[in-house]
Backbone as XML, in Angstrom:
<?xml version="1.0"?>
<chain id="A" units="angstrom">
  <residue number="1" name="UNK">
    <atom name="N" x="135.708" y="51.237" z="139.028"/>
    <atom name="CA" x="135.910" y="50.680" z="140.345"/>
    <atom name="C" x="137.256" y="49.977" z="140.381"/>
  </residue>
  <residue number="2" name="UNK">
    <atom name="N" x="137.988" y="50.359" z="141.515"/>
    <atom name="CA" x="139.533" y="49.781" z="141.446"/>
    <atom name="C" x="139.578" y="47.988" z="142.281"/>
  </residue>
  <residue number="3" name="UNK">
    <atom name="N" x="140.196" y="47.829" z="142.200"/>
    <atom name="CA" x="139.853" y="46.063" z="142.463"/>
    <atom name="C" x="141.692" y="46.219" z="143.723"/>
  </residue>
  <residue number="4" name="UNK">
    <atom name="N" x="141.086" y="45.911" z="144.777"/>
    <atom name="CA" x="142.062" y="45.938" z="146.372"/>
    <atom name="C" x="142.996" y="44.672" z="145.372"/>
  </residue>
  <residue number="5" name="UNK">
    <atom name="N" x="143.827" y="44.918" z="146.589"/>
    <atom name="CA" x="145.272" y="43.961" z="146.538"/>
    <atom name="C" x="145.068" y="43.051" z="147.398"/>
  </residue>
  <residue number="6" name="UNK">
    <atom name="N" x="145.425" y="41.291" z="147.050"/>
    <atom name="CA" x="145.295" y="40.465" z="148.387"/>
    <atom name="C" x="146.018" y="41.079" z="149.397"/>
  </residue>
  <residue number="7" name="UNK">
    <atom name="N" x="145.094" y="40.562" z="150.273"/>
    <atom name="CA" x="146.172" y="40.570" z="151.515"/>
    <atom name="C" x="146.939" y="39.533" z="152.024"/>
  </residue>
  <residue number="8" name="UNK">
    <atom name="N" x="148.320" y="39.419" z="152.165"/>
    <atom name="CA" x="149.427" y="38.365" z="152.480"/>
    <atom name="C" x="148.405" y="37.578" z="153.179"/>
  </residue>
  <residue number="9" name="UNK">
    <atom name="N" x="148.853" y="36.220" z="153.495"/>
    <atom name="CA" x="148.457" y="35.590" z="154.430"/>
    <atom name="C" x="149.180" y="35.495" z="155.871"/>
  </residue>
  <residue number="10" name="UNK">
    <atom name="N" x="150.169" y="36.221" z="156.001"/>
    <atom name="CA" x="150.971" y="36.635" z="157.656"/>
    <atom name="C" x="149.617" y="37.425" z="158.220"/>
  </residue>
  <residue number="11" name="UNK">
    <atom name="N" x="149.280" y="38.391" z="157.265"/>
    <atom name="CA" x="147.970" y="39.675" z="158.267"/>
    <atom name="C" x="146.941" y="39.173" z="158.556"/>
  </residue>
  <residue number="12" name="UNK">
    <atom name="N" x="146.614" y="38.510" z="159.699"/>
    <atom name="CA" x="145.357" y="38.003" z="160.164"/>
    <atom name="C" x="144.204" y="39.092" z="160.073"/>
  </residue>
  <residue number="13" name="UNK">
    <atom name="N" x="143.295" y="38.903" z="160.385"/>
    <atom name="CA" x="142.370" y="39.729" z="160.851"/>
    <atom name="C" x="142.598" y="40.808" z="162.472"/>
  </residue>
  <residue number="14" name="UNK">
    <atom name="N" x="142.439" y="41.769" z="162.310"/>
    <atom name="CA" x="142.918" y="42.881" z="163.123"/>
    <atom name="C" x="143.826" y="42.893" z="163.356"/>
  </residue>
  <residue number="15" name="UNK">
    <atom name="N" x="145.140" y="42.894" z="162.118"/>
    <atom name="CA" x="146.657" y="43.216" z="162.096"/>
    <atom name="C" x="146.400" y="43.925" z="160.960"/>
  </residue>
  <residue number="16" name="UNK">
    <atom name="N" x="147.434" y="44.515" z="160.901"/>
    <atom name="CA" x="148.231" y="45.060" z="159.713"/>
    <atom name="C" x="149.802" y="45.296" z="159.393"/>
  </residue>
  <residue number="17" name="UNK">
    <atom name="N" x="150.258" y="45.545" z="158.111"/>
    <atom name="CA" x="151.320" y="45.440" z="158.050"/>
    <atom name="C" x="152.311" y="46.426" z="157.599"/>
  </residue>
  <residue number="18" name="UNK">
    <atom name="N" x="152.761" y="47.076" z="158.586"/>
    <atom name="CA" x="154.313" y="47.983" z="157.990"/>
    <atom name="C" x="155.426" y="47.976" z="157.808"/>
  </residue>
  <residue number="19" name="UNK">
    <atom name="N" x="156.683" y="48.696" z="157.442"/>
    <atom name="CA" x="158.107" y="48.550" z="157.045"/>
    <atom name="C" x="158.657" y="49.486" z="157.689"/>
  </residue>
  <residue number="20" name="UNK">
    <atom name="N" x="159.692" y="48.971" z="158.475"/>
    <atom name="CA" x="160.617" y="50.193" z="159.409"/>
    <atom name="C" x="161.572" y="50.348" z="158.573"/>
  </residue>
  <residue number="21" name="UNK">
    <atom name="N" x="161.264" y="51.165" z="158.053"/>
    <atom name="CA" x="162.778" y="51.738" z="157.213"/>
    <atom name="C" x="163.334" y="53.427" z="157.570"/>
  </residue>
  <residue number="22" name="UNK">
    <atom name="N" x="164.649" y="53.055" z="157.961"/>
    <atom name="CA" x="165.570" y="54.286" z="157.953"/>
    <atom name="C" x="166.839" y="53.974" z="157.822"/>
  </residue>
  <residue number="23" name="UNK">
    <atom name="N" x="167.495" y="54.720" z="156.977"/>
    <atom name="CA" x="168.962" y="54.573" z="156.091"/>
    <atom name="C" x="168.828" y="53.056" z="155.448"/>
  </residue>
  <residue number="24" name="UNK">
    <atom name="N" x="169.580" y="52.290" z="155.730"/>
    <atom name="CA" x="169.848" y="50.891" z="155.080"/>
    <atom name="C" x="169.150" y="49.625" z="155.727"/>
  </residue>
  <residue number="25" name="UNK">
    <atom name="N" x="168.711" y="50.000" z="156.997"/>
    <atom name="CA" x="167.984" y="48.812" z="157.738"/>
    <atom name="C" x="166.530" y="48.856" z="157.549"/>
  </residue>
  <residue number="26" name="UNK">
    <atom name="N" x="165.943" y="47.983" z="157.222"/>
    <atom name="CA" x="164.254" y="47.550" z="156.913"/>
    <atom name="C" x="164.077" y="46.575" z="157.606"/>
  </residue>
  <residue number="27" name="UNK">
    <atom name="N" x="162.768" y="46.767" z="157.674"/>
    <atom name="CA" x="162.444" y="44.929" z="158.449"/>
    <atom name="C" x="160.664" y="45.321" z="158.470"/>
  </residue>
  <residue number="28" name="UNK">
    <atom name="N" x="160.151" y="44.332" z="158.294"/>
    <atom name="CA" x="158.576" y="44.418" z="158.397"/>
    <atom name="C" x="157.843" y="44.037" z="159.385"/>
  </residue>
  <residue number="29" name="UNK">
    <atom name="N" x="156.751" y="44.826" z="160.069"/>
    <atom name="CA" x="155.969" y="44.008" z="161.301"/>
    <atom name="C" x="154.716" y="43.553" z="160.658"/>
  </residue>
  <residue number="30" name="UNK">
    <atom name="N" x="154.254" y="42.645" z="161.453"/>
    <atom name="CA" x="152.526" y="42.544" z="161.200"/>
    <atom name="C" x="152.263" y="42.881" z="162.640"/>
  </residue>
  <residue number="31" name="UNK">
    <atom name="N" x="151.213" y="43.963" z="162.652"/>
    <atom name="CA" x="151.074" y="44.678" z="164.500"/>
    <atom name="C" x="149.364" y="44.634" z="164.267"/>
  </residue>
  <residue number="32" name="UNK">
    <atom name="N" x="149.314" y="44.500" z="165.830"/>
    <atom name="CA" x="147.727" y="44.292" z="166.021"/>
    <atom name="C" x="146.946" y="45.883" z="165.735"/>
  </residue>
  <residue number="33" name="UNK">
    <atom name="N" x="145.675" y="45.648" z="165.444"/>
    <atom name="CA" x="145.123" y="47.092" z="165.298"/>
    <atom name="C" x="144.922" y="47.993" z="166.916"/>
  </residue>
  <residue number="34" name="UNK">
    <atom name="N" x="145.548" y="46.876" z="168.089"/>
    <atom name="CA" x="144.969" y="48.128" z="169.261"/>
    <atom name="C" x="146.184" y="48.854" z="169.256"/>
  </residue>
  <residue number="35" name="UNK">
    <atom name="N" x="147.324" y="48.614" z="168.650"/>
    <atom name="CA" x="148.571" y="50.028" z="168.172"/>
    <atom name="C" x="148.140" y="51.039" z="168.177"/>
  </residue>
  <residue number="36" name="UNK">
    <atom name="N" x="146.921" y="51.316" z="167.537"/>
    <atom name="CA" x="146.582" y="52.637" z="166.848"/>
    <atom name="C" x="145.919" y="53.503" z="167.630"/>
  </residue>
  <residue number="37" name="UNK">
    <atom name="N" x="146.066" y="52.831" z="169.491"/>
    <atom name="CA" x="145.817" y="53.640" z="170.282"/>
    <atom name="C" x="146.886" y="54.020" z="170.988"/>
  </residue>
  <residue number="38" name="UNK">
    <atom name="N" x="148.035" y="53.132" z="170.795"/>
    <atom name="CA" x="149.426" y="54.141" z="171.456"/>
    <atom name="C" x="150.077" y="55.367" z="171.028"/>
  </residue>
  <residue number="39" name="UNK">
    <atom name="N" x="150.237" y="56.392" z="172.032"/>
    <atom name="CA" x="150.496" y="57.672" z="171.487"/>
    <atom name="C" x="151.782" y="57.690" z="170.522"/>
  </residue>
  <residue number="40" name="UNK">
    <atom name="N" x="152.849" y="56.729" z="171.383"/>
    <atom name="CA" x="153.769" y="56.465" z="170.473"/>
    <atom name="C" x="154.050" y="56.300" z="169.053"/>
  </residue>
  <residue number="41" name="UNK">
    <atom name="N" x="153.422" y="55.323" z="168.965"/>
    <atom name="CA" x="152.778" y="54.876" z="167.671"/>
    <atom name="C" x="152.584" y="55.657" z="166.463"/>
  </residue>
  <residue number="42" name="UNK">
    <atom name="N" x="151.473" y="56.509" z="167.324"/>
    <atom name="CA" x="150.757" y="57.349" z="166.436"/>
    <atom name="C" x="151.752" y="58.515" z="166.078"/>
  </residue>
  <residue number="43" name="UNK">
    <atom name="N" x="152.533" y="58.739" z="166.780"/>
    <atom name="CA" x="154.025" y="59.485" z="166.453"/>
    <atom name="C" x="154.601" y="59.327" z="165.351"/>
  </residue>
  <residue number="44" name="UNK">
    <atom name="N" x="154.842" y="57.940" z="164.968"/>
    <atom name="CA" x="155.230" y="57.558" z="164.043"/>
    <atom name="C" x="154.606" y="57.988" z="162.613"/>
  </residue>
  <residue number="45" name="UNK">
    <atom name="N" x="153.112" y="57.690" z="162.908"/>
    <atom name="CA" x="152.072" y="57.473" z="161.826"/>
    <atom name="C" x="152.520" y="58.792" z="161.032"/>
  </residue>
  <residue number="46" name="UNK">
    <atom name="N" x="152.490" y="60.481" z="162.358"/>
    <atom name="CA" x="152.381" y="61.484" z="162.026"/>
    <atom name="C" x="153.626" y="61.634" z="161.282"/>
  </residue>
  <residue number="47" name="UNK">
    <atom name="N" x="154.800" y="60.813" z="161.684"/>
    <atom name="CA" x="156.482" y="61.324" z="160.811"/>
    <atom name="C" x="156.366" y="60.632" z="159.655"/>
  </residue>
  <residue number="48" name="UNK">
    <atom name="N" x="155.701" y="59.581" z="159.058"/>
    <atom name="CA" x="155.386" y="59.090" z="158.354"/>
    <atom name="C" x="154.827" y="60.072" z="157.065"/>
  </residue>
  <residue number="49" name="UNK">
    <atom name="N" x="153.759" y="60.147" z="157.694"/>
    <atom name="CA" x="152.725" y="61.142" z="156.995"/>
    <atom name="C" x="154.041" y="62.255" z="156.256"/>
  </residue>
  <residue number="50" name="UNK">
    <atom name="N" x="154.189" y="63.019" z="157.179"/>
    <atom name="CA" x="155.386" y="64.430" z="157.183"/>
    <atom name="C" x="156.616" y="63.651" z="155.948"/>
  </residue>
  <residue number="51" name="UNK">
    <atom name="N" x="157.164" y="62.763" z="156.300"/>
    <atom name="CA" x="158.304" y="62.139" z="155.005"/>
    <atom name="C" x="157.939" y="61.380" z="153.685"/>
  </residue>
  <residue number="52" name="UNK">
    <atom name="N" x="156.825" y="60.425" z="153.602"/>
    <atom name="CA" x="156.363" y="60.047" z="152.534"/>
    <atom name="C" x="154.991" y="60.799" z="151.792"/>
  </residue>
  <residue number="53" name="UNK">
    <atom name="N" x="154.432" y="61.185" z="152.545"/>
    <atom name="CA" x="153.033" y="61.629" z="152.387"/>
    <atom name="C" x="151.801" y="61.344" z="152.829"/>
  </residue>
  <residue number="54" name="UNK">
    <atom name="N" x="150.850" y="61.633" z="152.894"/>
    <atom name="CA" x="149.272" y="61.071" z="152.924"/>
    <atom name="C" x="148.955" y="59.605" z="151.863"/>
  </residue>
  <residue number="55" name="UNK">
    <atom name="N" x="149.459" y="59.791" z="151.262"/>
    <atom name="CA" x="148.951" y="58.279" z="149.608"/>
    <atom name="C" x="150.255" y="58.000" z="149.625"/>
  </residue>
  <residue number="56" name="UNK">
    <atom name="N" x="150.472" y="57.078" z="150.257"/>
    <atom name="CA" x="151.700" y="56.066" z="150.042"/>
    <atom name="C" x="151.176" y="55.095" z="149.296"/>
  </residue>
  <residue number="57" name="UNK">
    <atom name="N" x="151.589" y="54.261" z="148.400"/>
    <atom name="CA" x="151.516" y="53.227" z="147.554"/>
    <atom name="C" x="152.392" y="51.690" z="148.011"/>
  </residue>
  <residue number="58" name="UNK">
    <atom name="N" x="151.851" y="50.888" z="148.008"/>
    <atom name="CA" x="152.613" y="49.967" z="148.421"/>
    <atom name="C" x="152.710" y="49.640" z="150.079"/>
  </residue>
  <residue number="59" name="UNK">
    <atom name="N" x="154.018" y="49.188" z="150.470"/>
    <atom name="CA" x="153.935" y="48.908" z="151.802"/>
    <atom name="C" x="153.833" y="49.859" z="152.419"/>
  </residue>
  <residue number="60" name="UNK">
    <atom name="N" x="153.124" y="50.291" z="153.628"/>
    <atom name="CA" x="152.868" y="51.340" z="154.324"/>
    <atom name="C" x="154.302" y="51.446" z="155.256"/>
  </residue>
  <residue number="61" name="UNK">
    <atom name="N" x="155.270" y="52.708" z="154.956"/>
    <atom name="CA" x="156.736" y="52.825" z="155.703"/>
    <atom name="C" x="156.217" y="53.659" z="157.067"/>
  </residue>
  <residue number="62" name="UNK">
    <atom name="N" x="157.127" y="53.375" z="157.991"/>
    <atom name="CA" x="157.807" y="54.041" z="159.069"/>
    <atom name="C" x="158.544" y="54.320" z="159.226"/>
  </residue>
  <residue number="63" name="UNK">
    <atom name="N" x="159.323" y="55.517" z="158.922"/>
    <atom name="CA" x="160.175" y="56.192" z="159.020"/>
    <atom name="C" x="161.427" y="56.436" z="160.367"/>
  </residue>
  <residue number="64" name="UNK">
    <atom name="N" x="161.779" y="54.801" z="160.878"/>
    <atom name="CA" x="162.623" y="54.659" z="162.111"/>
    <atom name="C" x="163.161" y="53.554" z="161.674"/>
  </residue>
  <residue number="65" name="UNK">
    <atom name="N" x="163.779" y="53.127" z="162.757"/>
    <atom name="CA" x="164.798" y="52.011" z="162.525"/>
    <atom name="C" x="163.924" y="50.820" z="163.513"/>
  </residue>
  <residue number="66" name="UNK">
    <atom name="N" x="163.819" y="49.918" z="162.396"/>
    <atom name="CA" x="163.313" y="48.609" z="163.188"/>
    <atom name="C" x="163.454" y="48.425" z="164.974"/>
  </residue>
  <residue number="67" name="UNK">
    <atom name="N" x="164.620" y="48.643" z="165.387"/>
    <atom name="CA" x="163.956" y="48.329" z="166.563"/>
    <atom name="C" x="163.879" y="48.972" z="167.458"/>
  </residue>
  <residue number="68" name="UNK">
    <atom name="N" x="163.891" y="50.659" z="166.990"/>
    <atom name="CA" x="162.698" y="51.832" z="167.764"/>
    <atom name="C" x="161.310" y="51.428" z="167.464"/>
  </residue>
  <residue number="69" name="UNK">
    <atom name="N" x="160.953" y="50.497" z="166.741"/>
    <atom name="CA" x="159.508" y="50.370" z="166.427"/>
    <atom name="C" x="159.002" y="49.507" z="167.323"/>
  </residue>
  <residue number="70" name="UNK">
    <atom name="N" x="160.094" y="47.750" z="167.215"/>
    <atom name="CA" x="160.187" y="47.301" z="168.304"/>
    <atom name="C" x="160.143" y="47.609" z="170.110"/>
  </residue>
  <residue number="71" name="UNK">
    <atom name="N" x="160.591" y="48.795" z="170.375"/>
    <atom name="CA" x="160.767" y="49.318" z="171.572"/>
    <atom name="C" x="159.544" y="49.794" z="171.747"/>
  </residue>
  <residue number="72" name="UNK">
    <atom name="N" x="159.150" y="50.622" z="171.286"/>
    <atom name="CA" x="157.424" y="50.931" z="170.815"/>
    <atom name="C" x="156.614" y="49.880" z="171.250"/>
  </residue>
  <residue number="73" name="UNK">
    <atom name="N" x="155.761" y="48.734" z="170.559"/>
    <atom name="CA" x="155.370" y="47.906" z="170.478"/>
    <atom name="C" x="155.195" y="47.296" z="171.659"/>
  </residue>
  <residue number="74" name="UNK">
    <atom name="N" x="156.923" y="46.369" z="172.237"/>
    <atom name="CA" x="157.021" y="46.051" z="174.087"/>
    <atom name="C" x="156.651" y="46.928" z="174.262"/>
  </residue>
  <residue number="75" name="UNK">
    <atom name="N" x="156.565" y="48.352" z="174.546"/>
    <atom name="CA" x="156.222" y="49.095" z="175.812"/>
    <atom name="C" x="154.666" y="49.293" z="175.940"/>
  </residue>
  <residue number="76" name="UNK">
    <atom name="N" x="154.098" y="49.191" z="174.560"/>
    <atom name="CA" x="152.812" y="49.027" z="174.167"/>
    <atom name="C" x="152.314" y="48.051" z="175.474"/>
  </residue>
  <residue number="77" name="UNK">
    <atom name="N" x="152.792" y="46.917" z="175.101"/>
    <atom name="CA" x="152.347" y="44.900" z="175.101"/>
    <atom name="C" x="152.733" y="45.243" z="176.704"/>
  </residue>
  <residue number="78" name="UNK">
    <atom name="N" x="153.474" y="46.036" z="177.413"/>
    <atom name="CA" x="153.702" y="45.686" z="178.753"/>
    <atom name="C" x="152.868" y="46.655" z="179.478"/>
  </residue>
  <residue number="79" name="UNK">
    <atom name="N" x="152.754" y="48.053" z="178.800"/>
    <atom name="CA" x="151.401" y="48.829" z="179.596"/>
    <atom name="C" x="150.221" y="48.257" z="179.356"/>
  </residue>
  <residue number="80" name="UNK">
    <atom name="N" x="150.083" y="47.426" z="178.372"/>
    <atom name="CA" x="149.012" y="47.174" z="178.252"/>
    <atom name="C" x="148.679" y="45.622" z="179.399"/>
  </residue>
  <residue number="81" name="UNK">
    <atom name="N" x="149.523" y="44.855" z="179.400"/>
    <atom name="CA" x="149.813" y="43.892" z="180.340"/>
    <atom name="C" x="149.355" y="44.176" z="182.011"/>
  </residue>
  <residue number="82" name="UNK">
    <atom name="N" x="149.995" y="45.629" z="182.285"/>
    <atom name="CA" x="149.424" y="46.244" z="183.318"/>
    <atom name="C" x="148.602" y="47.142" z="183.583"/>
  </residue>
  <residue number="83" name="UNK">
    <atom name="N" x="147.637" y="47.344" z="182.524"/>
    <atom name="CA" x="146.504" y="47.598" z="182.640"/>
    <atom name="C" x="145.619" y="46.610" z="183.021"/>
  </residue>
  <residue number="84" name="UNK">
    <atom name="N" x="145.681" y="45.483" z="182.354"/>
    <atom name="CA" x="144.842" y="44.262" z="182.403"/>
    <atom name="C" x="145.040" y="43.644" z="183.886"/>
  </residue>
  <residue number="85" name="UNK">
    <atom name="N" x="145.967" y="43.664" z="184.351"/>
    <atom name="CA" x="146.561" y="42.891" z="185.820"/>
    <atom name="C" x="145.932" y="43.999" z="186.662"/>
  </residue>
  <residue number="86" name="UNK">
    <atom name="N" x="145.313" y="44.769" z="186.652"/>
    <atom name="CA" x="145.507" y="46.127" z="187.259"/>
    <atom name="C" x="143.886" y="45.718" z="187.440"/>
  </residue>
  <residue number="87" name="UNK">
    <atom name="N" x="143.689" y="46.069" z="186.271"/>
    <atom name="CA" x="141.614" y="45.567" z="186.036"/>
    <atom name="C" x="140.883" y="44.597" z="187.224"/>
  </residue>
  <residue number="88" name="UNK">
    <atom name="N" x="142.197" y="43.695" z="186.975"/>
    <atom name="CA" x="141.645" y="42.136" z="187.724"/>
    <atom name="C" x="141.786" y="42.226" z="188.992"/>
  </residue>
  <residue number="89" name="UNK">
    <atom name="N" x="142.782" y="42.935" z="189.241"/>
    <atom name="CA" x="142.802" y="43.577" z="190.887"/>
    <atom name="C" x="141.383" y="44.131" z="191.364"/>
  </residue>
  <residue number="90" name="UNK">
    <atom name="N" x="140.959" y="44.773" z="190.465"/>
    <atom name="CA" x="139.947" y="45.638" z="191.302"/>
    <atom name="C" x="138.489" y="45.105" z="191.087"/>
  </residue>
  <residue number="91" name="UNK">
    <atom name="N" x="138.403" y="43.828" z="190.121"/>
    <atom name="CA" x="137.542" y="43.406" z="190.175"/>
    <atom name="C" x="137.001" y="42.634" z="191.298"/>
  </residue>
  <residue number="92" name="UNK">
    <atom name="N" x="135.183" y="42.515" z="191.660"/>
    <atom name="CA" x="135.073" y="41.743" z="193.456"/>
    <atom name="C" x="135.417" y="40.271" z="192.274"/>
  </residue>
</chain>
């Protein structure tokens, strides 16, 4: 039986944590788990997959430049913003 790795104390509960790396620029997010419903996102996951592999070891990479990931993310946090404003509208 293999024995897990702590987890940092930045990754709360329903975050997780990746590394935008492409050419020389890195930078790390801690992103909430409802990411993993943006198509965008999941774009990533798939170029990911395609350049490092399925069993990555270590920090889980993304294969872009920090702040295409960033751009990602806002556009996430603002559709998702107007979804919610949107909800409350139509609620009596």
């Amino acid at each position: 039986m293999s024995v897990g790795k702590a987890v940092p104390g930045d990754v709360k509960e329903g975050f997780f944590a990746v590394s935008a790396a492409k050419g020389k620029e890195t930078q790390r997010f801690v992103i909430e788990l409802d990411h993993l419903t943006n198509p965008e996102f999941l774009s990533l996951l798939d170029e990911a997959r395609e350049v490092y592999g399925s069993h990555q070891t270590g920090v889980f990479s993304l294969s872009c430049q920090p702040h295409e990931l960033e751009e990602i993310l806002e556009h996430s946090k603002e559709n998702n913003v107007c979804t919610e404003s949107q909800d409350m509208v139509m609620l009596p």
